[in-house]
mmCIF file as gemmi writes it, N, C-alpha and C atoms, coordinates in Angstrom:
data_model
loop_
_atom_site.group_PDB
_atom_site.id
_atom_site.type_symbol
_atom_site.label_atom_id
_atom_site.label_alt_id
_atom_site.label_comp_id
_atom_site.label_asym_id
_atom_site.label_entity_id
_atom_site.label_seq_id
_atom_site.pdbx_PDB_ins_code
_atom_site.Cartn_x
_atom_site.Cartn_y
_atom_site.Cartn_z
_atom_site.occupancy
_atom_site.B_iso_or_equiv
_atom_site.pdbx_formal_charge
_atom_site.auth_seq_id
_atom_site.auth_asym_id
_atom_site.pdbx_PDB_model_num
ATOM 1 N N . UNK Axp A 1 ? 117.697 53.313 156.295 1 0 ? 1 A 1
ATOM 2 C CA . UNK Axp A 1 ? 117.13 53.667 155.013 1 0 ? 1 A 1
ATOM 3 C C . UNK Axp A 1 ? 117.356 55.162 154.792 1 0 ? 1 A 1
ATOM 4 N N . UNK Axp A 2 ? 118.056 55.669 153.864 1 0 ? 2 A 1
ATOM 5 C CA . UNK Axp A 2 ? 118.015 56.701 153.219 1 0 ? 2 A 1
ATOM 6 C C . UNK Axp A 2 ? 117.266 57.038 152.221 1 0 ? 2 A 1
ATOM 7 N N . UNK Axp A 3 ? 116.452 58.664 152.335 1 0 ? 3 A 1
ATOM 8 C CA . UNK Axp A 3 ? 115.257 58.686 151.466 1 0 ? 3 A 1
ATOM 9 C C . UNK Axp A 3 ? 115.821 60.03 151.083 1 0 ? 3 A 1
ATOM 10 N N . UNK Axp A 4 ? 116.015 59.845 149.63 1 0 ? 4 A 1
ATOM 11 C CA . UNK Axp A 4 ? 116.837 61.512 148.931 1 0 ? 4 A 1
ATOM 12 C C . UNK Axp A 4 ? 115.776 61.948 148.367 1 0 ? 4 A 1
ATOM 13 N N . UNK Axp A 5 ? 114.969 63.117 148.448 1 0 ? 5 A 1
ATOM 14 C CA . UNK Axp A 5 ? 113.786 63.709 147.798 1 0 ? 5 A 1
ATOM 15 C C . UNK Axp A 5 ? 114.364 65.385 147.842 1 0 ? 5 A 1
ATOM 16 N N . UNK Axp A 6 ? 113.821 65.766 147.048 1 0 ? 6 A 1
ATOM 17 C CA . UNK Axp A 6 ? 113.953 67.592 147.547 1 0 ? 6 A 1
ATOM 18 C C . UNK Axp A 6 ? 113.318 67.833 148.143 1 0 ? 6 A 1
ATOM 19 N N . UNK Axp A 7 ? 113.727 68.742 148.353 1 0 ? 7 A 1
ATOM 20 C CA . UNK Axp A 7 ? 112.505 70.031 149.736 1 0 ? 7 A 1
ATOM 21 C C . UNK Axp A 7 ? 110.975 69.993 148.605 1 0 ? 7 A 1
ATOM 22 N N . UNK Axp A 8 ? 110.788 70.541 147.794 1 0 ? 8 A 1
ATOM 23 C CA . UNK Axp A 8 ? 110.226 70.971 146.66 1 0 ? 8 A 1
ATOM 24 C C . UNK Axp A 8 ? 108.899 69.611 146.271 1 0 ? 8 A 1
ATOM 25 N N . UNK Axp A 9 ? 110.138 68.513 146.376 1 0 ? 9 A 1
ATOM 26 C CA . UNK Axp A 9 ? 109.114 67.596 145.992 1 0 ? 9 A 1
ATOM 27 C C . UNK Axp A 9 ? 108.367 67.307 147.098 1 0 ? 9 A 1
ATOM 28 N N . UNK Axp A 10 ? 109.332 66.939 148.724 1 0 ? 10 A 1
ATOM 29 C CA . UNK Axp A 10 ? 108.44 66.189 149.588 1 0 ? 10 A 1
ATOM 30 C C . UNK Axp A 10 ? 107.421 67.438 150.244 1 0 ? 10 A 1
ATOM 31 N N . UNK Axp A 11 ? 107.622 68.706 150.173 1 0 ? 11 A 1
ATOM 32 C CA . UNK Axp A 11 ? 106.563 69.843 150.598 1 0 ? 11 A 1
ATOM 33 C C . UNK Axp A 11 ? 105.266 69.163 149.576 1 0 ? 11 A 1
ATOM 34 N N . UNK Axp A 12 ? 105.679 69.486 147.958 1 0 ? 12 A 1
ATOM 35 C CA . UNK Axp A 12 ? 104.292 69.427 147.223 1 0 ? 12 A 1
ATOM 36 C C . UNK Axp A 12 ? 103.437 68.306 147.109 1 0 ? 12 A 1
ATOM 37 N N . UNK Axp A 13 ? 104.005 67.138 147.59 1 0 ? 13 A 1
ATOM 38 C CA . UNK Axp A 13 ? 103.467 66.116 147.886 1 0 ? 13 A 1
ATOM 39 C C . UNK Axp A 13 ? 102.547 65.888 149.158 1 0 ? 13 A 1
ATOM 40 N N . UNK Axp A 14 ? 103.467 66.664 150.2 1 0 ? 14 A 1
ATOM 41 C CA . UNK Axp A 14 ? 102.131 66.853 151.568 1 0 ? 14 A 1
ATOM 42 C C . UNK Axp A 14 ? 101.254 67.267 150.923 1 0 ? 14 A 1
ATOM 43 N N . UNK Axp A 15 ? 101.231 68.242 150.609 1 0 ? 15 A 1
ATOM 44 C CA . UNK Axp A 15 ? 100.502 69.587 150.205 1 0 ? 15 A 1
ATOM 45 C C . UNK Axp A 15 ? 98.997 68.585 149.366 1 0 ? 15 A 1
ATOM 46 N N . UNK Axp A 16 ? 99.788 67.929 148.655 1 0 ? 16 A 1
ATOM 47 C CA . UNK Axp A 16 ? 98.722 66.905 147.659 1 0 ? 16 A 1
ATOM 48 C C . UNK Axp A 16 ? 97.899 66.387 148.547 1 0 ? 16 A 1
ATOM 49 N N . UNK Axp A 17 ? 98.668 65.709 149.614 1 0 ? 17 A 1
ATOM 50 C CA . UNK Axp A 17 ? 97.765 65.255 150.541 1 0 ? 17 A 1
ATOM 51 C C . UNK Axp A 17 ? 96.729 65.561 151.61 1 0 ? 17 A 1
ATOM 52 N N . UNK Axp A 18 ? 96.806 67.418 151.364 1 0 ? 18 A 1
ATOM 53 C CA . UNK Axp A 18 ? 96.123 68.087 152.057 1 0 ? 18 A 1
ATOM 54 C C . UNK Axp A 18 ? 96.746 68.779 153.652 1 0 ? 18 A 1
ATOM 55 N N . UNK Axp A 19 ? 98.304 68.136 153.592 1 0 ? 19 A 1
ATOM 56 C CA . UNK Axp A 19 ? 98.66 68.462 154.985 1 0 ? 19 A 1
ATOM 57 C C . UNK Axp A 19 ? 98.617 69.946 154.861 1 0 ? 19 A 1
ATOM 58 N N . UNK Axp A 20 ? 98.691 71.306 155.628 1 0 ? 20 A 1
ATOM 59 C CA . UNK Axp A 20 ? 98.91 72.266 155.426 1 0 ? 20 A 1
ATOM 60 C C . UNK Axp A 20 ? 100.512 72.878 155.426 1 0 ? 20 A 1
ATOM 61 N N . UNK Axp A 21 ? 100.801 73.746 155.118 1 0 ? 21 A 1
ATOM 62 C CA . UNK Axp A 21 ? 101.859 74.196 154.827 1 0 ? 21 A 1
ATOM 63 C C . UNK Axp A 21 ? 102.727 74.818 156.121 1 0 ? 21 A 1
ATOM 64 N N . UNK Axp A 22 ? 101.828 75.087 156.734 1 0 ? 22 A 1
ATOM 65 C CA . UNK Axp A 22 ? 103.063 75.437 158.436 1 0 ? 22 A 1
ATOM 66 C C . UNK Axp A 22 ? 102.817 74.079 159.092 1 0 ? 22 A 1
ATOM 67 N N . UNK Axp A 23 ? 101.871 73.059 158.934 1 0 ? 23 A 1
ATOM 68 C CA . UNK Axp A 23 ? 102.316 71.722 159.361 1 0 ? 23 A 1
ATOM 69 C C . UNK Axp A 23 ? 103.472 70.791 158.993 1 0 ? 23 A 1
ATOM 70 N N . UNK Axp A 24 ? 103.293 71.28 157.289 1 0 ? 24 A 1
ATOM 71 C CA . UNK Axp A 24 ? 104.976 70.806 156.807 1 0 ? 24 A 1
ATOM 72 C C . UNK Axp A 24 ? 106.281 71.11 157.512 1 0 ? 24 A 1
ATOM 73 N N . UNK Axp A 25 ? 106.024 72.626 157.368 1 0 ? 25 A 1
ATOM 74 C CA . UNK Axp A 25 ? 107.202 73.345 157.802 1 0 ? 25 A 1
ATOM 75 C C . UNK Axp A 25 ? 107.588 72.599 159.592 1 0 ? 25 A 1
ATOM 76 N N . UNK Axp A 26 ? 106.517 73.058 160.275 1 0 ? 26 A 1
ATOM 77 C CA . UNK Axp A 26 ? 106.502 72.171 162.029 1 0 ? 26 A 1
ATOM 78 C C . UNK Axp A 26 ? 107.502 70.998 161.47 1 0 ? 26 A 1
ATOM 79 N N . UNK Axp A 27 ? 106.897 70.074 160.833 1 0 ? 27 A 1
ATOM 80 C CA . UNK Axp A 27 ? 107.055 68.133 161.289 1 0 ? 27 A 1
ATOM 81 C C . UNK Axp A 27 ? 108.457 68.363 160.571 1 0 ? 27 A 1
ATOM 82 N N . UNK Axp A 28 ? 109.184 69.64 159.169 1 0 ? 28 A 1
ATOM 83 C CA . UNK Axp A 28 ? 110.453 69.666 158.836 1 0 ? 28 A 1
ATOM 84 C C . UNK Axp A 28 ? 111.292 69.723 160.247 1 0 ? 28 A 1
ATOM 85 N N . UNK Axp A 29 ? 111.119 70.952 160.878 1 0 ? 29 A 1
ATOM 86 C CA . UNK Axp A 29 ? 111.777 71.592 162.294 1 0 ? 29 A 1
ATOM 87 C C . UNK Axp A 29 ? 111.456 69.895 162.963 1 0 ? 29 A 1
ATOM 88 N N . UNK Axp A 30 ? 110.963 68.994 163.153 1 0 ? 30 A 1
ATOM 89 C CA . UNK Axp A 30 ? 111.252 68.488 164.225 1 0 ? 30 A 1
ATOM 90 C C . UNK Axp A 30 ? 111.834 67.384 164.131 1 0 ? 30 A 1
ATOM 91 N N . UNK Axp A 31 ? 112.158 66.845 162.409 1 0 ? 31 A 1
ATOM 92 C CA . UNK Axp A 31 ? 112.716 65.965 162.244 1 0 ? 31 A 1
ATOM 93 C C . UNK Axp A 31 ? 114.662 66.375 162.138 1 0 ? 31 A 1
ATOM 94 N N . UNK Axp A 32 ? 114.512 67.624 162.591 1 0 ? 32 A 1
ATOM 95 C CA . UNK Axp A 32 ? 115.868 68.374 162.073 1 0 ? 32 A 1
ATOM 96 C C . UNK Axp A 32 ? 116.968 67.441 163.1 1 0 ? 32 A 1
ATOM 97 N N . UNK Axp A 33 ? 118.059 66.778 163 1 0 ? 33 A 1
ATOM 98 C CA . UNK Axp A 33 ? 118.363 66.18 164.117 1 0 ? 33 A 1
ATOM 99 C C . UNK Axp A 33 ? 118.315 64.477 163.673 1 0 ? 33 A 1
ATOM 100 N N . UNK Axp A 34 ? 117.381 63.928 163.274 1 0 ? 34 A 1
ATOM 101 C CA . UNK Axp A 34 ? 117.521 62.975 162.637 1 0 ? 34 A 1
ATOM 102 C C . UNK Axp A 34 ? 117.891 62.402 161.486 1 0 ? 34 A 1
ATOM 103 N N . UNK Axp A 35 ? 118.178 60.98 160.886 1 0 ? 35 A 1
ATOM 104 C CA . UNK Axp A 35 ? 119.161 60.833 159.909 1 0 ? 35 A 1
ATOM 105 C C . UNK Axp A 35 ? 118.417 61.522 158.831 1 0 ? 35 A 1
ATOM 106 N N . UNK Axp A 36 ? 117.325 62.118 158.756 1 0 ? 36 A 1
ATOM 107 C CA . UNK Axp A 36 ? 116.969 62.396 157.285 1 0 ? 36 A 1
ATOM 108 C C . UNK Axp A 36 ? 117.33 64.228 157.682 1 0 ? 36 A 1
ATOM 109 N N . UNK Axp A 37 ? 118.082 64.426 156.392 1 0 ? 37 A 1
ATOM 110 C CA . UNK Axp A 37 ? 118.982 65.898 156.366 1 0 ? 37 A 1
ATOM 111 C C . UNK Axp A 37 ? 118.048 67.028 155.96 1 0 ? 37 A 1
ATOM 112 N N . UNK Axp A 38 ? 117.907 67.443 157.448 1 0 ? 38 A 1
ATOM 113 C CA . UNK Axp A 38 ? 116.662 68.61 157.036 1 0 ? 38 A 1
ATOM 114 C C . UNK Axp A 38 ? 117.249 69.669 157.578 1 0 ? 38 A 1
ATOM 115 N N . UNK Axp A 39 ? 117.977 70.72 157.653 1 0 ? 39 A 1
ATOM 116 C CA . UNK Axp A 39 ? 118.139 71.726 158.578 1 0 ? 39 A 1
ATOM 117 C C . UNK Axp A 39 ? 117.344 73.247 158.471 1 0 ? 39 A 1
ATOM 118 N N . UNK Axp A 40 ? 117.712 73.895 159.32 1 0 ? 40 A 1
ATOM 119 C CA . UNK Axp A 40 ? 116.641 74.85 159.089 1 0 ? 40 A 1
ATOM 120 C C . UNK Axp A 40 ? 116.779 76.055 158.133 1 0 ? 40 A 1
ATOM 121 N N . UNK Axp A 41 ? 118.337 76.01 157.841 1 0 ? 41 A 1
ATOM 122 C CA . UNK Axp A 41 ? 118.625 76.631 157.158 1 0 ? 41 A 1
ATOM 123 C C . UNK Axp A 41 ? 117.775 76.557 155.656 1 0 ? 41 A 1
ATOM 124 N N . UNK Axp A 42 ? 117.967 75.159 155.2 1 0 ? 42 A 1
ATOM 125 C CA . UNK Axp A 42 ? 117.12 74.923 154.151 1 0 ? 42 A 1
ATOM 126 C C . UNK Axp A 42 ? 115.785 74.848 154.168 1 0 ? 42 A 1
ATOM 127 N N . UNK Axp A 43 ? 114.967 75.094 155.393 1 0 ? 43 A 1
ATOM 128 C CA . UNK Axp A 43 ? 113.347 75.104 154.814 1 0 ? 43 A 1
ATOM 129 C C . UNK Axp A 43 ? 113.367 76.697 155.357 1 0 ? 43 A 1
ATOM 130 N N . UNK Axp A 44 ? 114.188 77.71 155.624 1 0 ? 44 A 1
ATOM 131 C CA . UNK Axp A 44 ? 114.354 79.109 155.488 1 0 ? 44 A 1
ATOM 132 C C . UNK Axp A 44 ? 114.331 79.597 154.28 1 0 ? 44 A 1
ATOM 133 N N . UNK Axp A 45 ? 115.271 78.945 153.427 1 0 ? 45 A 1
ATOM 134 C CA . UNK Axp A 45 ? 115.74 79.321 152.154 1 0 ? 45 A 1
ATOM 135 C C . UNK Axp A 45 ? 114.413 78.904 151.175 1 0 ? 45 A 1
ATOM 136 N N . UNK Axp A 46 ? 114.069 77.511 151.469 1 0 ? 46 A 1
ATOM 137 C CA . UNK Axp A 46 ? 112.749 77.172 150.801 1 0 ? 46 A 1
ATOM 138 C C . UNK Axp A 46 ? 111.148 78.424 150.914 1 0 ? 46 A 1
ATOM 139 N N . UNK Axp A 47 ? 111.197 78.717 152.228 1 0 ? 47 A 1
ATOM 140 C CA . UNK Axp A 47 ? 110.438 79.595 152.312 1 0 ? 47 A 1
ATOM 141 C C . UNK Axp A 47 ? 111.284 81.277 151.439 1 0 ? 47 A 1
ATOM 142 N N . UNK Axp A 48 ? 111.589 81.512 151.721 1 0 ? 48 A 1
ATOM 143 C CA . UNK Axp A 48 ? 112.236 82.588 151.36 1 0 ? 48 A 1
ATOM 144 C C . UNK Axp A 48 ? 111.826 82.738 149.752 1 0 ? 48 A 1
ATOM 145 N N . UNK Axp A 49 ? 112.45 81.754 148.899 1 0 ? 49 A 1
ATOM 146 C CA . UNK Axp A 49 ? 112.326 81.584 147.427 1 0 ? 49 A 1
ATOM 147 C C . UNK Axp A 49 ? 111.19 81.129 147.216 1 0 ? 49 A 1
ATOM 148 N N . UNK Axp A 50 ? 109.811 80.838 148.236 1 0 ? 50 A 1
ATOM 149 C CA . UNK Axp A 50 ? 108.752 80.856 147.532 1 0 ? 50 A 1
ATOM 150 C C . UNK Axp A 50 ? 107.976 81.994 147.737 1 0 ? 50 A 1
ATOM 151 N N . UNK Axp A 51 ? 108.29 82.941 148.565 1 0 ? 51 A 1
ATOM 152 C CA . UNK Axp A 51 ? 107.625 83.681 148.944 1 0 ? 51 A 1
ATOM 153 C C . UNK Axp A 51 ? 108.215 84.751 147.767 1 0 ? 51 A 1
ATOM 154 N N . UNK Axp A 52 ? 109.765 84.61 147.766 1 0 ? 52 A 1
ATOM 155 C CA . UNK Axp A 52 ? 110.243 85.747 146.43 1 0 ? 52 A 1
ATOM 156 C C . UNK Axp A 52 ? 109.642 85.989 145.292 1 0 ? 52 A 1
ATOM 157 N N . UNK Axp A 53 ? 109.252 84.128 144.879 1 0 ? 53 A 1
ATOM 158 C CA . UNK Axp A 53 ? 108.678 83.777 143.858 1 0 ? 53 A 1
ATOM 159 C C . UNK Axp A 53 ? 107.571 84.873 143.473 1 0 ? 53 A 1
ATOM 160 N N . UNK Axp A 54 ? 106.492 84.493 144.938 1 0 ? 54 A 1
ATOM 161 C CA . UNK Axp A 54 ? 105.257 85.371 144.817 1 0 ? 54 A 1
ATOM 162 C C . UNK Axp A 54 ? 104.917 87.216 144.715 1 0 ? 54 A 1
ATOM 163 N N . UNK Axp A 55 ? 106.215 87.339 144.975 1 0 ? 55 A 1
ATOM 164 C CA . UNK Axp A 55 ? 106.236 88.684 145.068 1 0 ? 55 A 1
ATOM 165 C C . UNK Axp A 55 ? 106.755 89.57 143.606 1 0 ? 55 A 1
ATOM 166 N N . UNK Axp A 56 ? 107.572 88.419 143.023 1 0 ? 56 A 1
ATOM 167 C CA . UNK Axp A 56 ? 108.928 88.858 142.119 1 0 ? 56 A 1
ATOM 168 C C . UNK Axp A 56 ? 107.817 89.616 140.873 1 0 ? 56 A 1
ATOM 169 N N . UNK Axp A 57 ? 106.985 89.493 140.286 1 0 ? 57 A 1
ATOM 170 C CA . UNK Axp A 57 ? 105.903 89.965 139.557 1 0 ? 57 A 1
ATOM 171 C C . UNK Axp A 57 ? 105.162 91.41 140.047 1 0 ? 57 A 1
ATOM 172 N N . UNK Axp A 58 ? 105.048 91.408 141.616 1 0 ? 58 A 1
ATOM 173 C CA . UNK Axp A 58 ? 104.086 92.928 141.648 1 0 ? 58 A 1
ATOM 174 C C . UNK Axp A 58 ? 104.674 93.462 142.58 1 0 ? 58 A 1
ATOM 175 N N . UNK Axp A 59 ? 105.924 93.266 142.844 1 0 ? 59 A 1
ATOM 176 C CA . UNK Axp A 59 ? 106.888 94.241 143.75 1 0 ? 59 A 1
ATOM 177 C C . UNK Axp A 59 ? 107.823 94.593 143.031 1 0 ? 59 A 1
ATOM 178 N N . UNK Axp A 60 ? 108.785 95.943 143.196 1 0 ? 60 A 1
ATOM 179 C CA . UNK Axp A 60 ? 110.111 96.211 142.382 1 0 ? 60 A 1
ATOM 180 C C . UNK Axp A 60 ? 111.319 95.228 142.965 1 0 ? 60 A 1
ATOM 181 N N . UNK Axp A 61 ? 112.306 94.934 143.088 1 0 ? 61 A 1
ATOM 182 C CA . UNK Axp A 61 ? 113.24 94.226 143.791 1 0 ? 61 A 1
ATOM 183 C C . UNK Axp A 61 ? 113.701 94.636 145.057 1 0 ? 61 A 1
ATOM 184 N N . UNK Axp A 62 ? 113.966 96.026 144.992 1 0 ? 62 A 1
ATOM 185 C CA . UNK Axp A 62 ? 114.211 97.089 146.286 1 0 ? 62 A 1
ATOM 186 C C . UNK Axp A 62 ? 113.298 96.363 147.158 1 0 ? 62 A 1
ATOM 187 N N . UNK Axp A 63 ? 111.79 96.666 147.232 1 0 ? 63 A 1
ATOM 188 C CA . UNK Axp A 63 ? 110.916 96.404 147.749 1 0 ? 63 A 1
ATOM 189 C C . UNK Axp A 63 ? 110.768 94.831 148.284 1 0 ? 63 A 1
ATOM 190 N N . UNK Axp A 64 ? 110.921 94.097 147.701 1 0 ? 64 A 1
ATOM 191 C CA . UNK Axp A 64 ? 111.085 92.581 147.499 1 0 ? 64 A 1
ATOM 192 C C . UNK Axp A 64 ? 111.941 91.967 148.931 1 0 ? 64 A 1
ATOM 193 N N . UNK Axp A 65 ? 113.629 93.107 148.716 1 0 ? 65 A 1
ATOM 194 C CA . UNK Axp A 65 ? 114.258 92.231 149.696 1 0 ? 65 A 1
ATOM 195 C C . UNK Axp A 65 ? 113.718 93.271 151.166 1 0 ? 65 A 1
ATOM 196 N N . UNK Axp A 66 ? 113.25 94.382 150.939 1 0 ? 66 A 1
ATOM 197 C CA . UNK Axp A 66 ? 113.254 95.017 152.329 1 0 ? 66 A 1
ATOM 198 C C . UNK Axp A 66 ? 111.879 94.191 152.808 1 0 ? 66 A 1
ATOM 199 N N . UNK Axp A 67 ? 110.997 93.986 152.285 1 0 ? 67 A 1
ATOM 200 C CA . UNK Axp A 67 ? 109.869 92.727 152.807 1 0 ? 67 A 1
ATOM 201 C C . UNK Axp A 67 ? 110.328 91.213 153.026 1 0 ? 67 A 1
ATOM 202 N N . UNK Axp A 68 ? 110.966 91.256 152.556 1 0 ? 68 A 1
ATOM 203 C CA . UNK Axp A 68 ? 111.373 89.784 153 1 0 ? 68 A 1
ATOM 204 C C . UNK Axp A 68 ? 112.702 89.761 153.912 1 0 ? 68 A 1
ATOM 205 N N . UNK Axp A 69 ? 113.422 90.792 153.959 1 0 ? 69 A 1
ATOM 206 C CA . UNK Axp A 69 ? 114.082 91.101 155.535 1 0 ? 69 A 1
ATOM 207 C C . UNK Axp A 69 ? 113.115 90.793 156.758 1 0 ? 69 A 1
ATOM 208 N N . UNK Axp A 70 ? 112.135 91.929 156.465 1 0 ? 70 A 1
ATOM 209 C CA . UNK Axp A 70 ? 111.533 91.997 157.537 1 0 ? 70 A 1
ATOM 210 C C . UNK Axp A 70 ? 110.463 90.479 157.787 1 0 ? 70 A 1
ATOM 211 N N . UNK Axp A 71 ? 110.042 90.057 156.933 1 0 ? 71 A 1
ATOM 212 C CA . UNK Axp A 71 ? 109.137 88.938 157.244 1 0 ? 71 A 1
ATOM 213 C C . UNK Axp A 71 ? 110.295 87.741 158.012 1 0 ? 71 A 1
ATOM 214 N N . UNK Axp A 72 ? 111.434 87.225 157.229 1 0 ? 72 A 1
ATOM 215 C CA . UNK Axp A 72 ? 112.642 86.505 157.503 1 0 ? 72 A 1
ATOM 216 C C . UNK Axp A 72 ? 113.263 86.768 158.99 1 0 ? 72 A 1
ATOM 217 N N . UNK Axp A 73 ? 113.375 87.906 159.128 1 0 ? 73 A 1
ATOM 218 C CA . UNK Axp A 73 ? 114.28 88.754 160.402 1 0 ? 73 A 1
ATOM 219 C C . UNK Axp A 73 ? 115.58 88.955 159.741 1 0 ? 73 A 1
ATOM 220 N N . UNK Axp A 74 ? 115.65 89.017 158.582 1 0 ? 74 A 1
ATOM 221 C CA . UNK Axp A 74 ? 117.319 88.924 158.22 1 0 ? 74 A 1
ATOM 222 C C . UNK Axp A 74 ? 117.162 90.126 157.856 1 0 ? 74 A 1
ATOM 223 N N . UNK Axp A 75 ? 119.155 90.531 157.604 1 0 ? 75 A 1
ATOM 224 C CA . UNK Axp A 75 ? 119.178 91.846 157.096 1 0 ? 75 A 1
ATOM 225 C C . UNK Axp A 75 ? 119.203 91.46 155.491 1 0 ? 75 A 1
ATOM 226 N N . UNK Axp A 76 ? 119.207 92.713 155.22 1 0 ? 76 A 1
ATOM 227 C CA . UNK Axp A 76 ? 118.747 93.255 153.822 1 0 ? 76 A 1
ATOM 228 C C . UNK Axp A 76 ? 119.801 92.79 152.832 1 0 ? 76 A 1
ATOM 229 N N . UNK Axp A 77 ? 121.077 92.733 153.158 1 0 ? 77 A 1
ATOM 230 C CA . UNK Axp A 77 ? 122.455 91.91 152.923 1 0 ? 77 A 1
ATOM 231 C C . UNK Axp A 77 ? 122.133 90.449 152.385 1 0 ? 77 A 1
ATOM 232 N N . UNK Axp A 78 ? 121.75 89.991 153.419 1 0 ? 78 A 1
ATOM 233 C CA . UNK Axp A 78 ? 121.79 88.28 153.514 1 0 ? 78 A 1
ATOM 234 C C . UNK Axp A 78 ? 120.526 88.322 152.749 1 0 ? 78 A 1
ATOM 235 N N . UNK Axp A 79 ? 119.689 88.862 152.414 1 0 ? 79 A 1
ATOM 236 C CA . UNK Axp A 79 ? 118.568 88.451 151.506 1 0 ? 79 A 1
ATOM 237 C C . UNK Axp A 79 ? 119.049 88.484 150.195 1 0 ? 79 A 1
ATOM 238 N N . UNK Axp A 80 ? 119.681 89.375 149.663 1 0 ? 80 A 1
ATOM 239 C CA . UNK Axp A 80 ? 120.05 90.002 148.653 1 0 ? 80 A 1
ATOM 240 C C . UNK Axp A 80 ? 120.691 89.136 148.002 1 0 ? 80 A 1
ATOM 241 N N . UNK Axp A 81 ? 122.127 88.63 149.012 1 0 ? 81 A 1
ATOM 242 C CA . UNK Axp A 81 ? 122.86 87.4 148.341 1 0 ? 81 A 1
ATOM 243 C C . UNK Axp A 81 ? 122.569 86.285 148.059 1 0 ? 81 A 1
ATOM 244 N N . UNK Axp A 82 ? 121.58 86.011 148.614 1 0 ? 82 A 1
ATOM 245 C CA . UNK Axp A 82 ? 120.286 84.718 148.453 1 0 ? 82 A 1
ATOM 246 C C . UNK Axp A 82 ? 119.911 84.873 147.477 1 0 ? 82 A 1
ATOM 247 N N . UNK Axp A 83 ? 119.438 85.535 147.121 1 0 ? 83 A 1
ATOM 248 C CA . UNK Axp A 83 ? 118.439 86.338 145.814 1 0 ? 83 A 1
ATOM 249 C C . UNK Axp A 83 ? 119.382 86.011 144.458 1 0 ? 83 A 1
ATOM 250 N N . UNK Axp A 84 ? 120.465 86.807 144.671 1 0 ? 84 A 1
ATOM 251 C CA . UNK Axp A 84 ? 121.093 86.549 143.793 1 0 ? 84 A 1
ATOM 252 C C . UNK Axp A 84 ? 122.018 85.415 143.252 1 0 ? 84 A 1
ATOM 253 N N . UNK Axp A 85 ? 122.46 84.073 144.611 1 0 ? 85 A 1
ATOM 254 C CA . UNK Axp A 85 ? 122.785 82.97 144.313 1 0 ? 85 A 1
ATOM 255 C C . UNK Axp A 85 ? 121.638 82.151 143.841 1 0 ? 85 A 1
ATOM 256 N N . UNK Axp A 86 ? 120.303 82.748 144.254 1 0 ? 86 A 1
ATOM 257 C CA . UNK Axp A 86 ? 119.186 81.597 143.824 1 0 ? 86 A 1
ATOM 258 C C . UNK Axp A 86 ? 118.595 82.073 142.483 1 0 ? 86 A 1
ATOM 259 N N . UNK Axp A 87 ? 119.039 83.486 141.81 1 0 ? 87 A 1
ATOM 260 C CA . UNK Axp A 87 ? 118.827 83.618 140.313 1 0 ? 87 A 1
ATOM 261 C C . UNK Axp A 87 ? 120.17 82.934 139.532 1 0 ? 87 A 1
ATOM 262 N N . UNK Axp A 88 ? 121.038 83.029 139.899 1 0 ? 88 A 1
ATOM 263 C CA . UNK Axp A 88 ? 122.325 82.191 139.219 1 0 ? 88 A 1
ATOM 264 C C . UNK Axp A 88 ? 121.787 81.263 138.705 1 0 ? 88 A 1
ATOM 265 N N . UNK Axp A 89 ? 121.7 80.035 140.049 1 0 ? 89 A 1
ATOM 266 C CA . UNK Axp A 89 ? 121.103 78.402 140.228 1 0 ? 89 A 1
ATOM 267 C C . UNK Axp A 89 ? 119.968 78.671 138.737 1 0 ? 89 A 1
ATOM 268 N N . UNK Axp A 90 ? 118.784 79.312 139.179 1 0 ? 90 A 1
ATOM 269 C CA . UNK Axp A 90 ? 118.036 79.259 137.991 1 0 ? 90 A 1
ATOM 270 C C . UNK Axp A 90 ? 118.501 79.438 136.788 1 0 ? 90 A 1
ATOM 271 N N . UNK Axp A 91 ? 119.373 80.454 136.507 1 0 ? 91 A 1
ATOM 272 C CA . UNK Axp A 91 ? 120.023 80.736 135.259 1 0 ? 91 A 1
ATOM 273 C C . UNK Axp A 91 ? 120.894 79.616 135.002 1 0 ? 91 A 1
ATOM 274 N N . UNK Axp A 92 ? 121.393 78.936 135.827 1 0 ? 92 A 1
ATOM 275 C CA . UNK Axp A 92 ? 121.969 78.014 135.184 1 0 ? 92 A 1
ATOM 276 C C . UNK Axp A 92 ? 121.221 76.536 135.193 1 0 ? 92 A 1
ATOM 277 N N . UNK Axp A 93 ? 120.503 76.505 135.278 1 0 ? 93 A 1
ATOM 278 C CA . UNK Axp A 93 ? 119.529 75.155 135.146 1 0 ? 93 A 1
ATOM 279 C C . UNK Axp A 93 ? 118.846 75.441 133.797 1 0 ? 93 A 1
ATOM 280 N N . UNK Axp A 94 ? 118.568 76.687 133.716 1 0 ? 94 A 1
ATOM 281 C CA . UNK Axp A 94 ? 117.972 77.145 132.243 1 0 ? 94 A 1
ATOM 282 C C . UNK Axp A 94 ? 119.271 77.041 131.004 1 0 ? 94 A 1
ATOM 283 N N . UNK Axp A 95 ? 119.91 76.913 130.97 1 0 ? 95 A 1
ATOM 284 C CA . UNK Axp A 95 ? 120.829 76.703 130.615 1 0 ? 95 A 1
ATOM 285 C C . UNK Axp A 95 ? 121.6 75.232 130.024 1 0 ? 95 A 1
């Protein structure tokens, strides 16, 4: 059985159910490996863009990726290009 959901949906749906949010994240990491396509790359990126989300309003951008380097462990590079492939995606869904 293949079960196609987004990250987005099957997180906010725990979430409905009260699971907590680093329990999500855990039971993502441990299903990583099995047929349902979870890698870690993508609940990185998921975290990443929600946390951007929260910030993108009362931080400048400068500020934005050097905090989320450091929270991530990534460099300041690889945030940046994230940032900016994941405003594209939005811009073009708005679209």
């Amino acid at each position: 059985m293949v079960i196609d959901v987004t990250l987005d949906y099957l997180i906010g749906n725990l979430e409905e159910l009260g699971i907590k949010e680093s329990d999500i994240y855990l039971l993502l990491e441990r299903l990583e490996g099995f047929r349902i396509y979870v890698n870690k790359q993508t609940i990185q990126h998921y975290r990443i863009n929600k946390r951007y989300l929260q910030l993108k309003s009362h931080l400048p951008g400068k500020e934005i990726i050097k905090l989320l380097a450091r929270e991530f462990n990534k460099s300041e590079h690889s945030i940046r290009k994230y940032i900016k492939r994941l405003e594209a995606e939005t811009e073009q869904k708005q679209n």
